[in-house]
DRENLOTOR-525224 format. One record per residue: x, y, z of N, C-alpha, C, O in turn; residue number from 1. Coordinates in steps of 0.1 Angstrom, whole numbers, plus 5000, padded with zeros to 4 digits. Layout:
% DRENLOTOR-525224
+--------+---------+------+---------+----------+-------+--------+---------+------+--------+---------+------+-----+
: n.east : n.north : n.up : ca.east : ca.north : ca.up : c.east : c.north : c.up : o.east : o.north : o.up :   k :
+--------+---------+------+---------+----------+-------+--------+---------+------+--------+---------+------+-----+
:      X :       Y :    Z :       X :        Y :     Z :      X :       Y :    Z :      X :       Y :    Z : NUM :
...
+--------+---------+------+---------+----------+-------+--------+---------+------+--------+---------+------+-----+
% end
This chain:
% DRENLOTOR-525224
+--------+---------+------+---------+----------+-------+--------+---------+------+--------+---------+------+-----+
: n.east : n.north : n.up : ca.east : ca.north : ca.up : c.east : c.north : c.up : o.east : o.north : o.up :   k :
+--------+---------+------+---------+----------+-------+--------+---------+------+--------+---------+------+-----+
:   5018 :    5164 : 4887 :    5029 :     5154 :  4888 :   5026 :    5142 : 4879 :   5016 :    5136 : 4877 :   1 :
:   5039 :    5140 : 4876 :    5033 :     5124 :  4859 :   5037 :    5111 : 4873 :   5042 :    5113 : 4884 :   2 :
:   5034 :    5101 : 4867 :    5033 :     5089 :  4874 :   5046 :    5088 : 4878 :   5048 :    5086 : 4890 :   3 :
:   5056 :    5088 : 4869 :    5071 :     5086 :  4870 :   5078 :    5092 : 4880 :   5086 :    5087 : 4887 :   4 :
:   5074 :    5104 : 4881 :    5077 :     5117 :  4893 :   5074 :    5111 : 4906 :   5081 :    5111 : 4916 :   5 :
:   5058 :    5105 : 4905 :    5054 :     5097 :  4917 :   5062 :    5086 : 4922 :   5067 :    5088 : 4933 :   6 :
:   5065 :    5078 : 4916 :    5072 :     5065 :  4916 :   5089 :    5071 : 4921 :   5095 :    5068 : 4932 :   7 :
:   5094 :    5079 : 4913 :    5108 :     5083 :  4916 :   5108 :    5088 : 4931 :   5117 :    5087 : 4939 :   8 :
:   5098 :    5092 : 4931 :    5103 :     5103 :  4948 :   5102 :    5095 : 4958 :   5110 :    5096 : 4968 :   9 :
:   5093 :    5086 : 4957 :    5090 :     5071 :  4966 :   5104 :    5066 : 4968 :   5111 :    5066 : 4979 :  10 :
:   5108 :    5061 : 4954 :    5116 :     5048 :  4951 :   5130 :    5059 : 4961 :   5135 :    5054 : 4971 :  11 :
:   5132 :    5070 : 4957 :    5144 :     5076 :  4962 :   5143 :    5079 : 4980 :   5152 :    5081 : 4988 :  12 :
:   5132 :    5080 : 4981 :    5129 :     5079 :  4996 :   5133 :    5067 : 5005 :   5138 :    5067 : 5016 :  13 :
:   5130 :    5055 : 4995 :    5132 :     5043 :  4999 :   5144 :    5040 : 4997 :   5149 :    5031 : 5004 :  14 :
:   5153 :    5046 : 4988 :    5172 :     5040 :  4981 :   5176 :    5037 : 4999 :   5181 :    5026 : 5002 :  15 :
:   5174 :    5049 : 5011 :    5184 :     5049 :  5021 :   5175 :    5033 : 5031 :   5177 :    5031 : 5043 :  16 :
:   5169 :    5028 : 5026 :    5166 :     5014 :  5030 :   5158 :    5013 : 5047 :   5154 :    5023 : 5052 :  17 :
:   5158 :    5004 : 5051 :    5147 :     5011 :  5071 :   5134 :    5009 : 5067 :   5128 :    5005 : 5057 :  18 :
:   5131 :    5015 : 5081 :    5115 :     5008 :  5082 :   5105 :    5016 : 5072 :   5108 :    5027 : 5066 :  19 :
:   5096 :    5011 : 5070 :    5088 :     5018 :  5061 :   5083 :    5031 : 5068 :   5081 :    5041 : 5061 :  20 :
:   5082 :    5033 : 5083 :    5081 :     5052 :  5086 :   5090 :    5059 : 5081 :   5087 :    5070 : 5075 :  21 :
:   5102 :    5056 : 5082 :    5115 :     5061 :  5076 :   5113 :    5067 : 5064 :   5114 :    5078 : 5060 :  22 :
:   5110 :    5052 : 5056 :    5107 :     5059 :  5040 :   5102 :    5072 : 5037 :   5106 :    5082 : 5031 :  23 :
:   5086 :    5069 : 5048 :    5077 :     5082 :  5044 :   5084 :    5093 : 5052 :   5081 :    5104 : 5048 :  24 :
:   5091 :    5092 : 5060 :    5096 :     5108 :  5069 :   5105 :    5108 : 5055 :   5102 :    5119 : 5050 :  25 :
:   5113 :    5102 : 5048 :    5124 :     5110 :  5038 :   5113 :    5111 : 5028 :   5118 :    5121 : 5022 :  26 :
:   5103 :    5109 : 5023 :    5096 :     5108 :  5016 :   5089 :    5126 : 5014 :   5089 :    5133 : 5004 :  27 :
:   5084 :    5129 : 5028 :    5081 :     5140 :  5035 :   5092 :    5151 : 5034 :   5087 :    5160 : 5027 :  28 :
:   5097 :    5151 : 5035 :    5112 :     5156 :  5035 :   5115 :    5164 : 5016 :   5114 :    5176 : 5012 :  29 :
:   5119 :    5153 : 5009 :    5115 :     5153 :  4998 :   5106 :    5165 : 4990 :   5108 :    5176 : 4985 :  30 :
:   5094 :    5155 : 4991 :    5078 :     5167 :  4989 :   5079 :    5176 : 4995 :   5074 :    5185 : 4988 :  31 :
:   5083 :    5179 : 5004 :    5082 :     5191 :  5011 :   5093 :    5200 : 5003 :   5089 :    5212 : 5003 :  32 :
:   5103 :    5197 : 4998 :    5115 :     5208 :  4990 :   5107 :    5211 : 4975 :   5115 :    5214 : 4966 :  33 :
:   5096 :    5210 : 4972 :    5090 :     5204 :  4960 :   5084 :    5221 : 4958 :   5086 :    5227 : 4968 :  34 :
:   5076 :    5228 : 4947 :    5067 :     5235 :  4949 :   5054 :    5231 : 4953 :   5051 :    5219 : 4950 :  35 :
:   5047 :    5238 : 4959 :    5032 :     5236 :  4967 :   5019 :    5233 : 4954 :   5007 :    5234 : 4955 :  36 :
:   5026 :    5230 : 4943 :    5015 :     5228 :  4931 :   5022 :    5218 : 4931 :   5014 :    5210 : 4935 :  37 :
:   5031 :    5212 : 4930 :    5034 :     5201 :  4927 :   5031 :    5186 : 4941 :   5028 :    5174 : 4941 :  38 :
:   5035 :    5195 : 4953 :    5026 :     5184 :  4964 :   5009 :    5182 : 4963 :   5000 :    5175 : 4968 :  39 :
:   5009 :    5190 : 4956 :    4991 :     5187 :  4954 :   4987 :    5176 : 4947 :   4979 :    5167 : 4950 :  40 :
:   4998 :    5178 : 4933 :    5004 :     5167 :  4922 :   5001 :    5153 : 4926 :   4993 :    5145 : 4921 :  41 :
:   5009 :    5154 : 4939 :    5015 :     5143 :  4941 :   5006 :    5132 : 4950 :   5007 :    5120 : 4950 :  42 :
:   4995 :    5145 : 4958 :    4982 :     5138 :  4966 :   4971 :    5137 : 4956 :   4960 :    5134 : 4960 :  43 :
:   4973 :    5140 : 4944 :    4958 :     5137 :  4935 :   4966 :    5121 : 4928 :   4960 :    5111 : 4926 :  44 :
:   4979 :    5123 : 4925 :    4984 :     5108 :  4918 :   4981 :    5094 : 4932 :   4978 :    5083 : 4929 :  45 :
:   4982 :    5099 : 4947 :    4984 :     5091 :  4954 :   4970 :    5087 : 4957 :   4968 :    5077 : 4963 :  46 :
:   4961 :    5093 : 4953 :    4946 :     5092 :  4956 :   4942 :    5082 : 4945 :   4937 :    5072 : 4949 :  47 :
:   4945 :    5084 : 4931 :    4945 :     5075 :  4917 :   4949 :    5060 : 4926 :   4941 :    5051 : 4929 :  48 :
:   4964 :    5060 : 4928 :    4966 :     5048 :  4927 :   4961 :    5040 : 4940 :   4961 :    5028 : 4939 :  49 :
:   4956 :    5049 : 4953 :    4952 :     5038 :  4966 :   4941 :    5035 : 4954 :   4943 :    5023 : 4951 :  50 :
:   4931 :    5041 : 4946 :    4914 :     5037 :  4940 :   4920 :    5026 : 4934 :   4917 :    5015 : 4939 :  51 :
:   4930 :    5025 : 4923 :    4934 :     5011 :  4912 :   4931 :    5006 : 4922 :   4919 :    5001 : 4922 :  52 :
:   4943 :    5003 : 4937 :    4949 :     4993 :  4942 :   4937 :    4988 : 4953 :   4940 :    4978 : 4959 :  53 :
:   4924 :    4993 : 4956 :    4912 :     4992 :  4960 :   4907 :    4979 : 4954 :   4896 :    4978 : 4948 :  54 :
:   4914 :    4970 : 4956 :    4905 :     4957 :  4949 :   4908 :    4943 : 4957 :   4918 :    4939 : 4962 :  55 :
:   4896 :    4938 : 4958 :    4893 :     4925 :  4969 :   4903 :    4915 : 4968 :   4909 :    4912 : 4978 :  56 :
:   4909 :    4910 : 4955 :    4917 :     4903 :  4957 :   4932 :    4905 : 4969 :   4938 :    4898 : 4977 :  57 :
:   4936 :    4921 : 4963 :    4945 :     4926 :  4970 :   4941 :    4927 : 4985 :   4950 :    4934 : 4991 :  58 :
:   4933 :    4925 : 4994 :    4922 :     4933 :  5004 :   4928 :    4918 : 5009 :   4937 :    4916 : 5017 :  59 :
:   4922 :    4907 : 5002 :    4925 :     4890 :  5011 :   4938 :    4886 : 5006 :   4939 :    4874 : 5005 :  60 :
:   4949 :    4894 : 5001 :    4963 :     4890 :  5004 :   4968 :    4898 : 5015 :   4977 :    4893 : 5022 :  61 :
:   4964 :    4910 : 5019 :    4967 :     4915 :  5029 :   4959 :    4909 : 5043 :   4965 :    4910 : 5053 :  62 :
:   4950 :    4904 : 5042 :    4939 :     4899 :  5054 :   4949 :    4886 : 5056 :   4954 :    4885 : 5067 :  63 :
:   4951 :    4877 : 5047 :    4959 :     4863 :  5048 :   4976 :    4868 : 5054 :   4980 :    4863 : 5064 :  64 :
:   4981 :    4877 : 5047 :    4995 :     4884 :  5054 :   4994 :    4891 : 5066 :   5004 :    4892 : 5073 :  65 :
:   4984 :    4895 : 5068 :    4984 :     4904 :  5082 :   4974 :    4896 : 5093 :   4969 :    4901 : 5103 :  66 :
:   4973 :    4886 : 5088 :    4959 :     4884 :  5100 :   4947 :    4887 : 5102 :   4938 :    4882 : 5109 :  67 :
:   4947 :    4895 : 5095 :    4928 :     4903 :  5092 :   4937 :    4914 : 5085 :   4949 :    4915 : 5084 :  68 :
:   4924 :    4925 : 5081 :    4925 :     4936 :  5075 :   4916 :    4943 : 5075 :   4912 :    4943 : 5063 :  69 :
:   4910 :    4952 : 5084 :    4898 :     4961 :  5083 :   4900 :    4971 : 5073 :   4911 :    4971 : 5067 :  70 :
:   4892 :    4979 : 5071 :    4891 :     4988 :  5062 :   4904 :    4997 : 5066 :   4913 :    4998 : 5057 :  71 :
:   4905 :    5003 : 5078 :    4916 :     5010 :  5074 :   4932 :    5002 : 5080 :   4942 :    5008 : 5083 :  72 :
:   4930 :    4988 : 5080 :    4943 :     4980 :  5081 :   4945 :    4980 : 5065 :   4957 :    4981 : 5063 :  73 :
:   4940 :    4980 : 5056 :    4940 :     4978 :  5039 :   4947 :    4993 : 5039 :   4959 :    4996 : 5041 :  74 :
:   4938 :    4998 : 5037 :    4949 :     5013 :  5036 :   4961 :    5016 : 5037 :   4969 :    5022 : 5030 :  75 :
:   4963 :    5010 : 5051 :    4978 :     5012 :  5060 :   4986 :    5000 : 5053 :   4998 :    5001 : 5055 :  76 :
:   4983 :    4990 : 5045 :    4984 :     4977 :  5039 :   4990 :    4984 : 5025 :   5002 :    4981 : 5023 :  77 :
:   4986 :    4989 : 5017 :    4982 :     4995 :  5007 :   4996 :    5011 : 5008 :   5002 :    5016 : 4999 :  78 :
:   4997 :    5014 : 5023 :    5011 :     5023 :  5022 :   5022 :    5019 : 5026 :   5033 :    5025 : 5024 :  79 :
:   5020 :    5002 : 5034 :    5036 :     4996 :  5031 :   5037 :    4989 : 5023 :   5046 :    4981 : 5023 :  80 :
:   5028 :    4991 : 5012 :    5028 :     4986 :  4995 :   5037 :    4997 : 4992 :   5049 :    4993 : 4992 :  81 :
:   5034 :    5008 : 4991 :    5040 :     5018 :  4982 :   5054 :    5024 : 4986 :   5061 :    5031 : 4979 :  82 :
:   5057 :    5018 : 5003 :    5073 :     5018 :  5007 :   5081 :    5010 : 4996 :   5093 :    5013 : 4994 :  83 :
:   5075 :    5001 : 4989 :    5082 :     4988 :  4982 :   5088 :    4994 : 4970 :   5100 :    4994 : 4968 :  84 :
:   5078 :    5001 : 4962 :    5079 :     5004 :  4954 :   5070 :    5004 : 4939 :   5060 :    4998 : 4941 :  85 :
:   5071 :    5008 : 4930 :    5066 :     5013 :  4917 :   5067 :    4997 : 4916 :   5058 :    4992 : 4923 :  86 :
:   5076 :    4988 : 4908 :    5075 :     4977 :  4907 :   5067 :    4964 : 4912 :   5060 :    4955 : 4906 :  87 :
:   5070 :    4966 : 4928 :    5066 :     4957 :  4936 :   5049 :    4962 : 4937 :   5040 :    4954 : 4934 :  88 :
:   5046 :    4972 : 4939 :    5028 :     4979 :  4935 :   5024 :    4975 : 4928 :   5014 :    4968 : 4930 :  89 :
:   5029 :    4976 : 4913 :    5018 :     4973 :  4905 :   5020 :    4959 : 4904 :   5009 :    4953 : 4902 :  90 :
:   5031 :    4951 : 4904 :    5030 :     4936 :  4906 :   5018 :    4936 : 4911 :   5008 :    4934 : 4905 :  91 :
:   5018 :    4938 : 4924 :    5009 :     4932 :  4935 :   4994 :    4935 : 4931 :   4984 :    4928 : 4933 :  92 :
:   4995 :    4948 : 4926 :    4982 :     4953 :  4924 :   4976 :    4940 : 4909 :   4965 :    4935 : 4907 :  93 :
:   4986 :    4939 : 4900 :    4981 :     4928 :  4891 :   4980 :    4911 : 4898 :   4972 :    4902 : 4895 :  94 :
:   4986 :    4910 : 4904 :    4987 :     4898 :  4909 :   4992 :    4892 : 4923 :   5003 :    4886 : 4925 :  95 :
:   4981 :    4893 : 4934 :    4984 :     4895 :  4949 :   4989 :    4885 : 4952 :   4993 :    4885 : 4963 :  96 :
:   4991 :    4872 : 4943 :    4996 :     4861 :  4951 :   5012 :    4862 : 4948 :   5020 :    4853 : 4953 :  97 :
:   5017 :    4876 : 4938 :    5032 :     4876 :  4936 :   5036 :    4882 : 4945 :   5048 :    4885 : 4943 :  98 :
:   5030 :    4886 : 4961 :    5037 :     4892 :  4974 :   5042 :    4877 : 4981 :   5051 :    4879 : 4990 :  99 :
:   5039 :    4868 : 4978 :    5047 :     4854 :  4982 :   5062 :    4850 : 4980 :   5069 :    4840 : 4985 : 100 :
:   5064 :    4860 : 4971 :    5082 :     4857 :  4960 :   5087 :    4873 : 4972 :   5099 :    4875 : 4970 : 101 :
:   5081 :    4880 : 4980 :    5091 :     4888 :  4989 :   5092 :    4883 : 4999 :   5083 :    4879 : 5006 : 102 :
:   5108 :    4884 : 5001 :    5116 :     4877 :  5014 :   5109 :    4880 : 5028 :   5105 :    4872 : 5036 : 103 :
:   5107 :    4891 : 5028 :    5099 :     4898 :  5040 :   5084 :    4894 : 5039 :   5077 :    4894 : 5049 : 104 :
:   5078 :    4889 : 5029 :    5067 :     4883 :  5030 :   5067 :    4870 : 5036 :   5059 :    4867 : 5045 : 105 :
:   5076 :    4862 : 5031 :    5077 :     4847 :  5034 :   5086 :    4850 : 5045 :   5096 :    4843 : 5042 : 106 :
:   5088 :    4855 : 5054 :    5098 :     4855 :  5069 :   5087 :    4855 : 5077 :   5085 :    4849 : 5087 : 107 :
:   5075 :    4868 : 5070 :    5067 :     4868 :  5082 :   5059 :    4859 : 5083 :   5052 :    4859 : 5093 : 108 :
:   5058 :    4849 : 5075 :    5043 :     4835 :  5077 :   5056 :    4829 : 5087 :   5052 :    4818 : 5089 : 109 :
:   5066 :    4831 : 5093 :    5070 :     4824 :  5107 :   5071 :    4834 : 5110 :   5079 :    4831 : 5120 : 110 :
:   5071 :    4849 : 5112 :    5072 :     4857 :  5127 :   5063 :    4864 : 5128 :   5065 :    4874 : 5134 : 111 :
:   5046 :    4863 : 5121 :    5038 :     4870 :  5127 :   5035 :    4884 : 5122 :   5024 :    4891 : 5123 : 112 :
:   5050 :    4888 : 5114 :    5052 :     4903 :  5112 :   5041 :    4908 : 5108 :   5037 :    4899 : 5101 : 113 :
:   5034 :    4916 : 5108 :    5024 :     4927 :  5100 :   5029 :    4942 : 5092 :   5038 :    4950 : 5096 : 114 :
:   5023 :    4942 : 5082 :    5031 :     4955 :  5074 :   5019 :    4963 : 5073 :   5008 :    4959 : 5069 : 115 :
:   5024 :    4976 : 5077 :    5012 :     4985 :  5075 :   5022 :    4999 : 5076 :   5033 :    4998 : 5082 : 116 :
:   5018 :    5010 : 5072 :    5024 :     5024 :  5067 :   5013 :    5031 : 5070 :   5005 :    5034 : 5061 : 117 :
:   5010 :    5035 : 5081 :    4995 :     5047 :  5077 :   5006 :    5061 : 5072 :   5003 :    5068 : 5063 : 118 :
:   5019 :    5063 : 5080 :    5025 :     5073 :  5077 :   5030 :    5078 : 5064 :   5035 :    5088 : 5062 : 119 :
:   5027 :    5067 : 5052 :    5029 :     5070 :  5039 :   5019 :    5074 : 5031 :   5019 :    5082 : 5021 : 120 :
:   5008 :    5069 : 5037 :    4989 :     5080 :  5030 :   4991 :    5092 : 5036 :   4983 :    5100 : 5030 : 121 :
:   4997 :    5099 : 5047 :    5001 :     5113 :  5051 :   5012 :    5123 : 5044 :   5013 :    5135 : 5047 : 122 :
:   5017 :    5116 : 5037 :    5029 :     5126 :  5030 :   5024 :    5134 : 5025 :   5029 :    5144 : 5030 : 123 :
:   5015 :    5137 : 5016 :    5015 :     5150 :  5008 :   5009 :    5159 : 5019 :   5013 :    5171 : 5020 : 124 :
:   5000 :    5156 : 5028 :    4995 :     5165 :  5038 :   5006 :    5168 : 5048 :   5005 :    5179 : 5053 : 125 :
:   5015 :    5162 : 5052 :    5028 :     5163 :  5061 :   5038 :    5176 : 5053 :   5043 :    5186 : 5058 : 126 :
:   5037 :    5169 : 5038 :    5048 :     5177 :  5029 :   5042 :    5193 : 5031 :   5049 :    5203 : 5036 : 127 :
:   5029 :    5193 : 5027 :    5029 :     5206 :  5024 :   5028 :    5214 : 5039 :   5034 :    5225 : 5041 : 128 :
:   5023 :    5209 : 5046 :    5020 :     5216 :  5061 :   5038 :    5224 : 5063 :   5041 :    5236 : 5065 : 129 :
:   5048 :    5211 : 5062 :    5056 :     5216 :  5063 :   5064 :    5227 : 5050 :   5073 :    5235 : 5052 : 130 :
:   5061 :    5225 : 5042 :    5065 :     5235 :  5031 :   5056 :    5249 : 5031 :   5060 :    5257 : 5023 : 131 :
:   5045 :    5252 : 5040 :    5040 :     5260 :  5034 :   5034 :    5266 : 5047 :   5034 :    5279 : 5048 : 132 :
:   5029 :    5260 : 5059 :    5028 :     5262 :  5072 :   5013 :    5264 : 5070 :   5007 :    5275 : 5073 : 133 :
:   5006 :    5253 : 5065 :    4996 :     5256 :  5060 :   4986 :    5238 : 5055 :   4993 :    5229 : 5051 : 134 :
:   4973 :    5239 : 5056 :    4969 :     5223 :  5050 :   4967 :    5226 : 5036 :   4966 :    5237 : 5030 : 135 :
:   4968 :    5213 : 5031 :    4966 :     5210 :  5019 :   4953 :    5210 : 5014 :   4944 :    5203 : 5018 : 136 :
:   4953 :    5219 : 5004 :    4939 :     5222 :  5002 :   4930 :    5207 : 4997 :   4933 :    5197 : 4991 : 137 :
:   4916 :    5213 : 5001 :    4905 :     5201 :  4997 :   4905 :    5199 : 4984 :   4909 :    5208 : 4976 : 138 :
:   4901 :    5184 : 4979 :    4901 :     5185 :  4969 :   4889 :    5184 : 4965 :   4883 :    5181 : 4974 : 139 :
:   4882 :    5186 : 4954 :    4867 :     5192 :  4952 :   4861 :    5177 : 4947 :   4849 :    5175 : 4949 : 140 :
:   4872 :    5166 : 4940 :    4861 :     5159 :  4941 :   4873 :    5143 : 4947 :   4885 :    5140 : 4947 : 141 :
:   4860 :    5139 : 4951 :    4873 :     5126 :  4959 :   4874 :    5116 : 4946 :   4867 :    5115 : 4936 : 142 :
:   4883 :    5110 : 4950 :    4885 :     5095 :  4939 :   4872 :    5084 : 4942 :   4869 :    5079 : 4953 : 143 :
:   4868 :    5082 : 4933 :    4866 :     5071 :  4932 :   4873 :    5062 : 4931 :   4883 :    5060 : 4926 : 144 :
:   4863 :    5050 : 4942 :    4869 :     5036 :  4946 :   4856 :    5024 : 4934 :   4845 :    5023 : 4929 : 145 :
:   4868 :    5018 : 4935 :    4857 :     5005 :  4926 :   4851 :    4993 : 4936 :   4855 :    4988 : 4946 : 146 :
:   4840 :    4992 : 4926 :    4834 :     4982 :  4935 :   4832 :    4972 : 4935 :   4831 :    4966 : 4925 : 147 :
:   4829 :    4963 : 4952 :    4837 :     4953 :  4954 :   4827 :    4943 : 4955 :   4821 :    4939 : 4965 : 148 :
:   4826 :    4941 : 4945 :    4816 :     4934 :  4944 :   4819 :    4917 : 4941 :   4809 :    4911 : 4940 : 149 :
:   4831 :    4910 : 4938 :    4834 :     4901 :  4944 :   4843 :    4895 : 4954 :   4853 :    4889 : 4952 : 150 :
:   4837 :    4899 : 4966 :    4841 :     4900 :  4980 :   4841 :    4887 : 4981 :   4833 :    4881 : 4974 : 151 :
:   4849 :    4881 : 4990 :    4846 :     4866 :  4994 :   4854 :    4862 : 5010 :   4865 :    4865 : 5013 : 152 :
:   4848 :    4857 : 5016 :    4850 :     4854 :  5025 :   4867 :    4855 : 5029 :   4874 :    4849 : 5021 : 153 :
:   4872 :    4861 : 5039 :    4888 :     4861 :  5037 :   4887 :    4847 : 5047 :   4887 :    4838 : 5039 : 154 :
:   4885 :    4842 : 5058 :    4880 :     4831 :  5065 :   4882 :    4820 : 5059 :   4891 :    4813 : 5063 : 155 :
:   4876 :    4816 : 5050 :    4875 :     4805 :  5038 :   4889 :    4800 : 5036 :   4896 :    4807 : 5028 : 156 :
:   4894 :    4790 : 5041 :    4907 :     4789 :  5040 :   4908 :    4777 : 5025 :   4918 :    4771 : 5021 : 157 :
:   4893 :    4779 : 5020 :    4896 :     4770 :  5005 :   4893 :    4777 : 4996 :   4896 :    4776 : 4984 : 158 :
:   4886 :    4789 : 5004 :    4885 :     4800 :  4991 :   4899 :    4804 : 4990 :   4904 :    4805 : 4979 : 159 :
:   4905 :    4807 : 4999 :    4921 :     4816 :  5002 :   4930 :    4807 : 4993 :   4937 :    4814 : 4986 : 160 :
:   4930 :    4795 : 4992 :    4939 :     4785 :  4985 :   4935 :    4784 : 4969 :   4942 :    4781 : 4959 : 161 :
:   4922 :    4788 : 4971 :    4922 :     4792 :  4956 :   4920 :    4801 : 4949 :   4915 :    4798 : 4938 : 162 :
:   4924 :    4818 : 4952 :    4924 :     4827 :  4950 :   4934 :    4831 : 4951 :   4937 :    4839 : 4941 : 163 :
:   4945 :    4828 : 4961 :    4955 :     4830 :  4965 :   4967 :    4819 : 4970 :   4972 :    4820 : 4981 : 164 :
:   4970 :    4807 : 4962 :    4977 :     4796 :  4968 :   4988 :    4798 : 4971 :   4993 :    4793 : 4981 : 165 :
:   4994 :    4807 : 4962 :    5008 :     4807 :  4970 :   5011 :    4813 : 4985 :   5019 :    4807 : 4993 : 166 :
:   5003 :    4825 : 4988 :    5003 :     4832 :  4995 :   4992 :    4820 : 5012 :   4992 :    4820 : 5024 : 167 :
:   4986 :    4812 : 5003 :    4975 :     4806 :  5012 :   4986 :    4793 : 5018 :   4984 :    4785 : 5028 : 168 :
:   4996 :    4792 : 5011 :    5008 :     4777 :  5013 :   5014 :    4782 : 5028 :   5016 :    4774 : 5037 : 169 :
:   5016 :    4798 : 5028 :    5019 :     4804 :  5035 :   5014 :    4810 : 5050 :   5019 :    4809 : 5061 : 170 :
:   5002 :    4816 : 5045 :    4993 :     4816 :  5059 :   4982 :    4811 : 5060 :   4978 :    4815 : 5071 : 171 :
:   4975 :    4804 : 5055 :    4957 :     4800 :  5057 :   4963 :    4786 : 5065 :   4974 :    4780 : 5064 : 172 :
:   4955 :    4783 : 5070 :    4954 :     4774 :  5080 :   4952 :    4758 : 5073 :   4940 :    4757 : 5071 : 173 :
:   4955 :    4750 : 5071 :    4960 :     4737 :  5065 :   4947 :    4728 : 5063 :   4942 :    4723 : 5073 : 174 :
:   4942 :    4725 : 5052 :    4934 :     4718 :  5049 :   4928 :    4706 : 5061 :   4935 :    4698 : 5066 : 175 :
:   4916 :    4706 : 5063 :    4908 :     4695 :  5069 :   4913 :    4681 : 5066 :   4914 :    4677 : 5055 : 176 :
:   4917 :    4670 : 5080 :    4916 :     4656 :  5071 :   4907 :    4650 : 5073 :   4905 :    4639 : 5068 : 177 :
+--------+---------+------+---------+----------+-------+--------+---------+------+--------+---------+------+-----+
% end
């Protein structure tokens, strides 16, 4: 499956609008009418892009938007990224403080909201079970993730302001007087 293919099936999952489970059940849906070489496709592209999107900066825009983010709150963070879309992804993936310009980002620094999708890292294994009555075969070698080697405290509400200010205007806790 080419990147485009990836991105399209998402973005068209997403056209009928709803919660981000929604997306992934039409999403599911979708993949599943697909051939069983091409949902494989689609879980080796989806494996690529969580590794890019594996990076600390992105890790304390989700920690700062969600309140924390453990290892697998990032993940689930990382698939109500990919409800968004092709666009809004790699924005974010280039530049985590550009999740501050979504409406639904800046509503929730007043309601709390949390965004997380574990049900969108399940699609291709959902797709094919149901296309084929059967799991999705192993894949022989896993993706590599990069490494995080400049981690920084998500806590640091001066590190947060300056790594992330737009995003920190919004949730980090208000400078010391």
């Amino acid at each position: 499956m080419r990147t485009d293919d990836f991105w399209q099936l998402i973005e068209k999952a997403g056209a009928g609008g709803g919660e981000p489970d929604a997306v992934a059940a039409r999403a599911v849906a979708l993949l599943a009418a697909r051939d069983p070489e091409e949902i494989v496709g689609y879980a080796r592209h989806q494996q690529r892009v969580l590794a890019a999107s594996y990076r600390v900066d992105l890790w304390g825009a989700a920690y700062l938007i969600n309140g924390g983010a453990s290892d697998d709150g990032f993940e689930y963070f990382r698939g109500w990224l990919m409800t968004r879309g092709r666009e809004v992804f790699a924005r974010a993936v280039a530049d985590p403080d550009s999740l501050a310009e979504l409406p639904e980002i800046r509503t929730a620094s007043l309601s709390g909201e949390e965004f997380e999708c574990a049900q969108m890292l399940a699609v291709p294994w959902d797709a094919y079970r149901k296309a084929t009555a059967s799991d999705l075969p192993a894949e022989r070698e896993a993706a590599r993730t990069p490494d995080l080697n400049d981690f920084w405290d998500f806590d640091d509400a001066d590190e947060a302001r300056r790594r992330l200010p737009r995003l920190a205007t919004l949730f980090a806790e208000p400078p010391a007087e």
